[in-house]
N, C-alpha and C positions, 0 to 999 in steps of 0.2 A: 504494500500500500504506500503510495507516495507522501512525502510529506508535507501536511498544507503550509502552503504559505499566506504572504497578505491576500487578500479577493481585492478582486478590481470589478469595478461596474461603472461603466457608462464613462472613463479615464481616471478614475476617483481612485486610491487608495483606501484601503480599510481595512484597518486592523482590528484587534478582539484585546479586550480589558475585562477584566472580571471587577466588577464594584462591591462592594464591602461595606456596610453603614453600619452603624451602633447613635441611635437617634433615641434622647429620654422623651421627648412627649409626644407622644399618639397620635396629633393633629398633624405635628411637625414628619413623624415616621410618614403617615400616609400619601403625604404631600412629596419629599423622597420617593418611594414607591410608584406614585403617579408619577412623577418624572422622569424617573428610570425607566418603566413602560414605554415612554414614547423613543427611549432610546436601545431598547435590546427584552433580552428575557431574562425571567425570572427565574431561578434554576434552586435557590431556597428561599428561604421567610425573610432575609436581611441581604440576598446576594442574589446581582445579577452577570449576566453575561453578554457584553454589548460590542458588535462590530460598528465600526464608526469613523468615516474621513475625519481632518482634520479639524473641518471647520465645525461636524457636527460633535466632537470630541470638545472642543473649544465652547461651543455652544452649552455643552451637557454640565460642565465644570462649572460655567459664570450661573445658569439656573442652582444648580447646588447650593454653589457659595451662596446665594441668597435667601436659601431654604434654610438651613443650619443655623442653629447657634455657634457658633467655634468653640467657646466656653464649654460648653456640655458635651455636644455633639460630636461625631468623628465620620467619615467616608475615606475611604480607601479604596484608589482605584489602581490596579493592578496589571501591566503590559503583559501581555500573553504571547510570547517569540511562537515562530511557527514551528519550532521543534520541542519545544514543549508540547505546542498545543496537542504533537502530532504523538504527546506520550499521555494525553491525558488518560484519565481512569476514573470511572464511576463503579463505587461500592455500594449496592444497595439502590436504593431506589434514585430514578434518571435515568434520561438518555441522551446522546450528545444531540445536540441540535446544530442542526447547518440550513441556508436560505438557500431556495434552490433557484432564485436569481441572482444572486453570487456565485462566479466563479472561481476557484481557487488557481492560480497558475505556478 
């Protein structure tokens, strides 16, 4: 099996980050949540998995920062090389997910 690298679509680069949040209030988590939705999937209850060009990778960070408290709050977003990705591993419940209008080259 090959190993994926970034996807391109339409001349766009996009890579794959995995996000990470620890958010204390409710209103604030859901709000996170919702906006992580419009940028990738959901893969656990506080972690998503989001391919993403630059601009919309740039975009996804300044909506954050403005969600968040700093003080309480924390997101952690995570680059995902494409030889890792090409080792990931699901124990238990999941499955890898891939867009099948992204190509991988």
């Amino acid at each position: 099996m090959p190993v994926p690298g970034p996807a391109h679509l339409k001349g766009k680069v996009f890579l794959k980050y995995v996000v990470v949040y620890d958010v204390v209030e409710d209103r604030t988590r859901d709000k996170v949540a919702d906006c992580l939705e419009d940028f990738g999937d959901r893969v656990q209850k506080s972690v998503f998995e989001v391919d993403v060009d630059a601009d919309r990778y740039g975009r996804m960070v300044e909506l954050l920062l403005k969600l968040i408290d700093p003080e309480t709050d924390s997101v952690r977003i995570y680059p995902i090389c494409s030889t890792c990705l090409g080792k990931l591993r699901i124990l238990g419940q999941g499955v890898v997910i891939s867009h099948p209008d992204v190509v991988i080259v």
